[in-house]
C-alpha positions as a Markdown table, in Angstrom:
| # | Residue | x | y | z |
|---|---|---|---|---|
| 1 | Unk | 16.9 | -12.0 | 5.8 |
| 2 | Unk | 15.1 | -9.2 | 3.7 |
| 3 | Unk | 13.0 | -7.2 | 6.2 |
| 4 | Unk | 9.3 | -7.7 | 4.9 |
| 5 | Unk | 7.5 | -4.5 | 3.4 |
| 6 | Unk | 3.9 | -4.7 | 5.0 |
| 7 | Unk | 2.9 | -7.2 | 6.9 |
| 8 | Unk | 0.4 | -8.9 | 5.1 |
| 9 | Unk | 2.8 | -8.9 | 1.3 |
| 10 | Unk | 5.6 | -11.2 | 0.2 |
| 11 | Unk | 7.7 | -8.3 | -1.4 |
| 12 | Unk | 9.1 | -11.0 | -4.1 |
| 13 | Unk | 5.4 | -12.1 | -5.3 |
| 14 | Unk | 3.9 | -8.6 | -4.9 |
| 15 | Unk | 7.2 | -6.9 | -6.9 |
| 16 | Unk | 6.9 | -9.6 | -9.8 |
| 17 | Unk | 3.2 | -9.4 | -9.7 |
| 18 | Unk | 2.9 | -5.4 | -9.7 |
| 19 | Unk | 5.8 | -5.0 | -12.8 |
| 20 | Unk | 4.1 | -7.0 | -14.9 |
| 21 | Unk | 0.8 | -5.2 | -14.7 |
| 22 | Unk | 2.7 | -1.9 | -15.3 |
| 23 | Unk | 3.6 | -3.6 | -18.7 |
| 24 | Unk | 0.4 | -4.9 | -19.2 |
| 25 | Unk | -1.8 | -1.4 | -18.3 |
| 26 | Unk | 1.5 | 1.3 | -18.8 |
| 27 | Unk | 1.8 | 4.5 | -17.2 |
| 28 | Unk | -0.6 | 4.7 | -13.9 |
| 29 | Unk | -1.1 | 8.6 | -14.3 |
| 30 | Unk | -2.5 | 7.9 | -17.8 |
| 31 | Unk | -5.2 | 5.8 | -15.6 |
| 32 | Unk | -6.3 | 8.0 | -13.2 |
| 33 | Unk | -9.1 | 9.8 | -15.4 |
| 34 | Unk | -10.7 | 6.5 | -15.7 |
| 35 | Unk | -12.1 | 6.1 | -11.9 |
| 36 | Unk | -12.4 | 8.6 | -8.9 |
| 37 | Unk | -12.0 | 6.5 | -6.2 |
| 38 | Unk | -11.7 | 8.3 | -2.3 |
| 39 | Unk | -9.2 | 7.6 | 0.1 |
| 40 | Unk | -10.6 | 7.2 | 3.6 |
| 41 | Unk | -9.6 | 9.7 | 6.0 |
| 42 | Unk | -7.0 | 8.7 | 8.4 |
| 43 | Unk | -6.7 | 12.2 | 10.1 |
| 44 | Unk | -9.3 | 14.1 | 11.8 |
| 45 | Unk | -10.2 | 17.0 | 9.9 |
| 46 | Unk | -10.6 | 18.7 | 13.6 |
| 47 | Unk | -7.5 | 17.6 | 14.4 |
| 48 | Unk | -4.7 | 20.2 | 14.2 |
| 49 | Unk | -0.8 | 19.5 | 14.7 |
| 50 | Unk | 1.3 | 21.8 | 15.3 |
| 51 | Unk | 4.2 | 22.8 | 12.7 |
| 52 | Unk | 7.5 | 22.5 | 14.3 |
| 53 | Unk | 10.0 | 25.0 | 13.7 |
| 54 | Unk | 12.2 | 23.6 | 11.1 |
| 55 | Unk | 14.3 | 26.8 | 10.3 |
| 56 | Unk | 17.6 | 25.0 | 11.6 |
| 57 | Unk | 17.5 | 21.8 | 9.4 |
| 58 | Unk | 20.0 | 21.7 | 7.0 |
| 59 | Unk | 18.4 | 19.3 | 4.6 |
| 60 | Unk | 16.1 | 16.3 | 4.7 |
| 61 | Unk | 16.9 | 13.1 | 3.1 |
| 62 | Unk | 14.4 | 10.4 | 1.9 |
| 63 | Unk | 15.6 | 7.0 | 1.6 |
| 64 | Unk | 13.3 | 4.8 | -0.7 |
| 65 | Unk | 13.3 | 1.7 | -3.2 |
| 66 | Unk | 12.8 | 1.6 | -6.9 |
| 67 | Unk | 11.3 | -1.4 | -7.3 |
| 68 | Unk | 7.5 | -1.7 | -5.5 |
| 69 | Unk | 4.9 | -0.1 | -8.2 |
| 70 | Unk | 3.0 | 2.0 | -8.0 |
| 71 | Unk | 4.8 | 3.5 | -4.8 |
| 72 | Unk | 8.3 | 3.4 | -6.1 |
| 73 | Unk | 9.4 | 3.0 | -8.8 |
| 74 | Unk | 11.7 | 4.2 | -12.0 |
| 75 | Unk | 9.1 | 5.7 | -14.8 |
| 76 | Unk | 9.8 | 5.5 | -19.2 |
| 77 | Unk | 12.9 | 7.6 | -18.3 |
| 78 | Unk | 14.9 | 6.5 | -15.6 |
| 79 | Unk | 13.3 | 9.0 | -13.1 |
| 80 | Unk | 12.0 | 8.0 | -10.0 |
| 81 | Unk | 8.6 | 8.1 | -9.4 |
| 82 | Unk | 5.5 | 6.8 | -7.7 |
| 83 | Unk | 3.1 | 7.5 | -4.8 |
| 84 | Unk | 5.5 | 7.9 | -1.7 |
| 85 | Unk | 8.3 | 9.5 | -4.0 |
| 86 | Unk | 5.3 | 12.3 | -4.8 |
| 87 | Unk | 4.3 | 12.4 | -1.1 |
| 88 | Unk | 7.6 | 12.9 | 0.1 |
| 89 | Unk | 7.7 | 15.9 | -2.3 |
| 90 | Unk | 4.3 | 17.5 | -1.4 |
| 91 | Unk | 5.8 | 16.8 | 2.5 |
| 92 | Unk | 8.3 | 19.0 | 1.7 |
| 93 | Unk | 6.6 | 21.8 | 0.0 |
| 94 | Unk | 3.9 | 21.6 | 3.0 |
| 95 | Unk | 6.8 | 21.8 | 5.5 |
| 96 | Unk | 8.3 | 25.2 | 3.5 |
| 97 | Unk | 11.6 | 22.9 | 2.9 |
| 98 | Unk | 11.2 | 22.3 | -0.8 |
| 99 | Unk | 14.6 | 23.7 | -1.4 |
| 100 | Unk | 16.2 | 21.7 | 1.5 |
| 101 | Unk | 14.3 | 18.1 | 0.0 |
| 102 | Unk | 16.2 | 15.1 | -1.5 |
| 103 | Unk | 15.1 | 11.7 | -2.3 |
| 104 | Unk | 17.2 | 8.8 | -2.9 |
| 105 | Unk | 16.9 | 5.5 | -4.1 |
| 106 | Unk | 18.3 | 2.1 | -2.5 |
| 107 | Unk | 18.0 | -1.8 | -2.4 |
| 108 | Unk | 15.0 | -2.5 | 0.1 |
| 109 | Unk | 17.3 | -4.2 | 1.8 |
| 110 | Unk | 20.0 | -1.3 | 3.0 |
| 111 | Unk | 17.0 | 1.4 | 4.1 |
| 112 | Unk | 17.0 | 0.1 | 7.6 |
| 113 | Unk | 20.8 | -0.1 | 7.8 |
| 114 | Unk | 21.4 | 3.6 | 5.9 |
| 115 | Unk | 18.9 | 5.1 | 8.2 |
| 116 | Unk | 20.3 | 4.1 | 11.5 |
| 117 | Unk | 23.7 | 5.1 | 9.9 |
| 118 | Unk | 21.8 | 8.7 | 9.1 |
| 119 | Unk | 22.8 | 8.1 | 5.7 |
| 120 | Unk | 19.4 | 9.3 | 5.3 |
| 121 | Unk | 16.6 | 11.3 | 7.7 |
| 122 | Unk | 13.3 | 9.4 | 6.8 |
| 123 | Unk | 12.1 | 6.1 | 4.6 |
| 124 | Unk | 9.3 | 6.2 | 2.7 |
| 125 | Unk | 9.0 | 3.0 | 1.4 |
| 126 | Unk | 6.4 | 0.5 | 2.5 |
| 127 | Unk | 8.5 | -0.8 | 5.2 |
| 128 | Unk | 6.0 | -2.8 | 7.9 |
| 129 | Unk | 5.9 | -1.6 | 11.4 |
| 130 | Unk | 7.2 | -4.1 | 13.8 |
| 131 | Unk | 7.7 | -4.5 | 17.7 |
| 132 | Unk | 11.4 | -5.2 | 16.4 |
| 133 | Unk | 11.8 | -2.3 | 14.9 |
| 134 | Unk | 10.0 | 0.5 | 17.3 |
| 135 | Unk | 12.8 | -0.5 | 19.8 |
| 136 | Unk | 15.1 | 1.1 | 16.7 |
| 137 | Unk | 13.0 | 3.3 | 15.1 |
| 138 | Unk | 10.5 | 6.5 | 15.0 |
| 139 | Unk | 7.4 | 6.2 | 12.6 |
| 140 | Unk | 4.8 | 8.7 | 11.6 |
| 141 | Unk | 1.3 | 8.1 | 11.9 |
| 142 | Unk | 0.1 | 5.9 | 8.9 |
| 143 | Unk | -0.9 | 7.6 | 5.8 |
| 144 | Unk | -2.6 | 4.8 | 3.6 |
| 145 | Unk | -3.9 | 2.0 | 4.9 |
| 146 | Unk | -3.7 | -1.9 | 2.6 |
| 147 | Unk | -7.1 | -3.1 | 3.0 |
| 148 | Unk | -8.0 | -7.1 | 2.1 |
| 149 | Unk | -10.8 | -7.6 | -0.7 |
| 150 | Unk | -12.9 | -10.0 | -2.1 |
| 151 | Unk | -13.0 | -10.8 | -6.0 |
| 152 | Unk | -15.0 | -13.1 | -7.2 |
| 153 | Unk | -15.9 | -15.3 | -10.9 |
| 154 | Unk | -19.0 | -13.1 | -12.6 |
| 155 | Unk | -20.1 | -16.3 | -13.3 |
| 156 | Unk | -21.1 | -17.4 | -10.1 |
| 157 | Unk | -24.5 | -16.4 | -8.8 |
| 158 | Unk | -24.3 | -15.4 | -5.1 |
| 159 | Unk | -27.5 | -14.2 | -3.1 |
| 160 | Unk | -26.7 | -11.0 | -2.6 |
| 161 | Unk | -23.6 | -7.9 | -2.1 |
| 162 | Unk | -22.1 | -8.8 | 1.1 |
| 163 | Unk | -19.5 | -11.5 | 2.4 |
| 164 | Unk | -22.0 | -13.3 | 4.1 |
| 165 | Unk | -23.5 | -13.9 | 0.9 |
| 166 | Unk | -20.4 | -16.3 | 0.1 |
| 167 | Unk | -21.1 | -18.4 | 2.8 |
| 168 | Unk | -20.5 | -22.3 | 1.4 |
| 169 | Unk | -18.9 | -20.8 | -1.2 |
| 170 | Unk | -15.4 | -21.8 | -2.4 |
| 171 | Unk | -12.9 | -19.0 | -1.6 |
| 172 | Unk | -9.3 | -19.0 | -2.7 |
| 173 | Unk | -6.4 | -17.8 | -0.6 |
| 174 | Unk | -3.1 | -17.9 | -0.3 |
| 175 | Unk | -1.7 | -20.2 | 1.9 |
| 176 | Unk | 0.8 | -19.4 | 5.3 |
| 177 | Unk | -0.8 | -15.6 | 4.9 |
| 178 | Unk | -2.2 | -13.2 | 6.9 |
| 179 | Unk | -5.1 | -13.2 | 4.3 |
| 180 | Unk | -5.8 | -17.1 | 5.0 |
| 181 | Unk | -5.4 | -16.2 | 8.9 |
| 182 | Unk | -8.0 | -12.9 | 8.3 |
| 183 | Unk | -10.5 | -15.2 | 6.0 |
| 184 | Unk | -10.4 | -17.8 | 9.0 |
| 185 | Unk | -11.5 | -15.6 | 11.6 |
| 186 | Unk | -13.5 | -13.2 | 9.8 |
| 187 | Unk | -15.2 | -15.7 | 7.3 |
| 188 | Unk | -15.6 | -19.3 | 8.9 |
| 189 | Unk | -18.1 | -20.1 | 7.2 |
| 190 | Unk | -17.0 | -20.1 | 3.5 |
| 191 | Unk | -15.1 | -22.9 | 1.9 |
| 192 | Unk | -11.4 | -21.7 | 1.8 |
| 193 | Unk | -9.4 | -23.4 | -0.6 |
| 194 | Unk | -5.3 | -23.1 | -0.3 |
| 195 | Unk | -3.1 | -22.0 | -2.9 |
| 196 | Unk | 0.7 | -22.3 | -2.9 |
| 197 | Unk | 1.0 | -18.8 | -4.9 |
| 198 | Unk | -1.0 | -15.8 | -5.6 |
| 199 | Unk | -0.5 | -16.6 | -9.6 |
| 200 | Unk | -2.1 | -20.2 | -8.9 |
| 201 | Unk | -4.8 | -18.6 | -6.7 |
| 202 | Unk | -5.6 | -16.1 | -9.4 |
| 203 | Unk | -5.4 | -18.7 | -12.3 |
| 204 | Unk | -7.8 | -20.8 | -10.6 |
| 205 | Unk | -10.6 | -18.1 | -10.1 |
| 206 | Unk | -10.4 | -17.4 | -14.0 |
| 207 | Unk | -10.8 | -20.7 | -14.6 |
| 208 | Unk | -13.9 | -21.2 | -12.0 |
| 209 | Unk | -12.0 | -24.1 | -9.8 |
| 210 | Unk | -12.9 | -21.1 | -6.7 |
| 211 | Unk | -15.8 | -19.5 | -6.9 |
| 212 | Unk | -14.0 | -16.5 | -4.9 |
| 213 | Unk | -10.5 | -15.2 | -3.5 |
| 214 | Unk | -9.7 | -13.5 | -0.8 |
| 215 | Unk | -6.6 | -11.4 | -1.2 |
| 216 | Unk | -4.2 | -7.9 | -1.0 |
| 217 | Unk | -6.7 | -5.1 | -2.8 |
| 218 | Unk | -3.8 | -3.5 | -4.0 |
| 219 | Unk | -3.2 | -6.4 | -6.3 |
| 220 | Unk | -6.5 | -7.6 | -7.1 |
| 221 | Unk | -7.8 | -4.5 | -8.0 |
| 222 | Unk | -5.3 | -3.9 | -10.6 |
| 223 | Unk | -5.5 | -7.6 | -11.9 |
| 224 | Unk | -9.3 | -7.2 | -12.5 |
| 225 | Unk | -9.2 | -4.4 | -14.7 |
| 226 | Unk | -5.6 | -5.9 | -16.4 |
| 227 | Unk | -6.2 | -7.6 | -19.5 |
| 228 | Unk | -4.6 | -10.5 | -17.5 |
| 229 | Unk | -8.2 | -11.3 | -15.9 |
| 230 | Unk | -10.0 | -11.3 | -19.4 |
| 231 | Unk | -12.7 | -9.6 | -17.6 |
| 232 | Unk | -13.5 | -12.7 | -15.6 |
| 233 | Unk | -14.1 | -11.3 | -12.4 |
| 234 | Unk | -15.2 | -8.4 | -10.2 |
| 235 | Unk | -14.6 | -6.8 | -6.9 |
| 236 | Unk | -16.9 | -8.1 | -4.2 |
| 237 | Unk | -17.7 | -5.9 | -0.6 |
| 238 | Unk | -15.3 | -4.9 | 1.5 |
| 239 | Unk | -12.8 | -3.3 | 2.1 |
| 240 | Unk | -11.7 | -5.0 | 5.0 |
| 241 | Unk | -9.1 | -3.5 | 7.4 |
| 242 | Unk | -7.2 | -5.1 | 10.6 |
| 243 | Unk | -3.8 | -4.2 | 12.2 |
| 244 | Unk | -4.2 | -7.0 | 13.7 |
| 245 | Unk | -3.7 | -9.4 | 10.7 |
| 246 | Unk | -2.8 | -7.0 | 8.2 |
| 247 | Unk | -0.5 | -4.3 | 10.2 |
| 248 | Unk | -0.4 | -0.6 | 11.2 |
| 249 | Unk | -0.4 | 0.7 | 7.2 |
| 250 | Unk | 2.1 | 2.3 | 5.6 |
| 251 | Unk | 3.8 | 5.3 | 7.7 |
| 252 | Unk | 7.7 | 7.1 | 7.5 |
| 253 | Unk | 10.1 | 5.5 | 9.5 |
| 254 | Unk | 12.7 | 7.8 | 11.0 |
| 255 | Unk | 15.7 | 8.1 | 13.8 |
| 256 | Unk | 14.2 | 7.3 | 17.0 |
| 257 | Unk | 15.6 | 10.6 | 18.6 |
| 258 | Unk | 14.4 | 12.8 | 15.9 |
| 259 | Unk | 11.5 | 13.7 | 17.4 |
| 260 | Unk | 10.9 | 17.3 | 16.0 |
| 261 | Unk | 11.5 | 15.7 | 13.0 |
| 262 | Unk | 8.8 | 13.4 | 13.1 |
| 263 | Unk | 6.5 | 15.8 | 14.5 |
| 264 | Unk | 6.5 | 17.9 | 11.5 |
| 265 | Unk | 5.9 | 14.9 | 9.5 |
| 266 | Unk | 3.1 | 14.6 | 11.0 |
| 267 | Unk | 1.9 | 18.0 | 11.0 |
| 268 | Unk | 2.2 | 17.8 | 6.9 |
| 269 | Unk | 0.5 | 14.2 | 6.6 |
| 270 | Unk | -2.6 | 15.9 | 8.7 |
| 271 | Unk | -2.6 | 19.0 | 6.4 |
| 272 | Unk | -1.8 | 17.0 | 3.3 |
| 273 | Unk | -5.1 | 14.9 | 4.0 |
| 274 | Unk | -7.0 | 18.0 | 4.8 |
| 275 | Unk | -6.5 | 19.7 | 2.1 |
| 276 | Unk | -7.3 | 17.0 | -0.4 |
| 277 | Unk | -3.8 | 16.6 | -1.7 |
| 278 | Unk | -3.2 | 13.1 | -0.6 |
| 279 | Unk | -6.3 | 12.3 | -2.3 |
| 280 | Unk | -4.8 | 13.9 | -5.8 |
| 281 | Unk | -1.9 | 11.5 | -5.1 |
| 282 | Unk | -3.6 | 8.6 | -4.4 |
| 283 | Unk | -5.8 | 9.3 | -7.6 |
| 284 | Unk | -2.6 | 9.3 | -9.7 |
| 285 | Unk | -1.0 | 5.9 | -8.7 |
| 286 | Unk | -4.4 | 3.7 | -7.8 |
| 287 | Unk | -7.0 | 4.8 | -10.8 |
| 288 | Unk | -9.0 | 1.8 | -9.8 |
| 289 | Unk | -9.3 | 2.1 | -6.1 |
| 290 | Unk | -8.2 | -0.3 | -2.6 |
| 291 | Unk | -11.7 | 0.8 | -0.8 |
């Protein structure tokens, strides 16, 4: 069975979905002077780790996928591109190993199984953190965490900015998700309304048959300002973050035994987010914001 990217996505749905905004909107640098949107920190900006001496490495090989906009992905021509394929580049210029650096591309499917063959020294790919897979695997602390959002029909008049305002509303969400599961327990009191798909779900705020949805920010915030929403709907409070519902975020998975390895990793994610450079990454790939 395909090992699930984060915990809270259906890799088929969010893949399909994702593609055919990049046709709809094009080129996501093009976007990013539309919006500044911040990335919350997720290192403390007191917090120094030290920079492992890397001088005997030979080289270090990322393993990704090609196919999960806007983090990986082939651009207009051919080349690989996206937000961890640009991370794993500034890593390596952080690190001093520029030279030393490759990335590779692969079926989603065949990361875990190239890695523990050390066909490959790190994946950078959106691959969830699991129980399952800490028994076989390092990771690196997250670096970008996939919050859950509100959106909701402009139409609708709500009393007031915040969730609690939707309260005997009708919200929208995917059904057998860890959305629905979230909505339930953080949200009892609204009026959730199953959907067999995220396209039905999305369909039936447009038309006003849900007032609201409750759903992946990643997608919605790129499907409200697509052309696909015909402007129908907006972004409402939040974001909303839980490992327990929606995982640990999106980190480097690596050999379990490479622990220098994975100690300079994180040494150049901390620096990386000090120095503001993981913000001009995020800025290139999410012009419209998660947060």
């Amino acid at each position: 069975m395909m090992q699930s990217r984060l915990a809270s996505l259906n890799l088929e749905g969010l893949r399909s979905f994702l593609l055919s905004l990049v046709v709809a909107l094009g080129a996501f640098p093009a976007l990013a002077q539309q919006a500044t949107p911040s990335l919350p920190l997720l290192f403390d900006s007191r917090e120094r780790l030290a920079k492992p001496d890397l001088s005997a490495l030979v080289r270090l090989r990322f393993l990704t996928s090609m196919d999960f906009p806007p983090f990986n992905f082939t651009d207009q021509n051919g080349k690989l591109a996206g937000f961890n394929v640009d991370l794993a580049r500034e890593i390596c210029t952080e690190l001093e190993i520029a030279d030393k650096c490759q990335i590779q591309a692969l079926p989603f499917v065949d990361l875990k199984d190239a890695l523990g063959a050390s066909q490959g020294d790190a994946v950078i790919a959106g691959v969830a953190v699991t129980a399952e897979l800490r028994r076989q695997f390092a990771f690196s602390r997250p670096y970008l965490m996939l919050p859950a959002r509100f959106v909701r029909n402009v139409k609708v008049a709500v009393q007031g900015d915040a969730a609690t305002a939707l309260a005997g509303h009708t919200v929208g969400v995917v059904k057998g998700t860890a959305h629905e599961a979230m909505l339930a327990s953080y949200f009892p009191k609204v009026k959730a309304m199953p959907f067999d798909s995220k396209d039905a779900l999305l369909a039936a705020l447009k038309e006003g048959k849900v007032e609201a949805a409750f759903a992946d920010s990643l997608q919605l915030s790129f499907w409200v300002s697509s052309p696909a929403s015909a402007k129908c709907c907006e972004l409402f409070d939040g974001p909303y973050l839980s490992e327990q519902f929606l995982g640990e975020g999106m980190t480097v998975m690596l050999r379990q035994k490479d622990d220098v390895l994975t100690a300079a990793l994180d040494h150049a994610l901390a620096a990386l987010s000090r120095s503001g450079r993981l913000q001009e990454i995020y800025l290139r790939y999410f012009p419209y914001g998660l947060y």
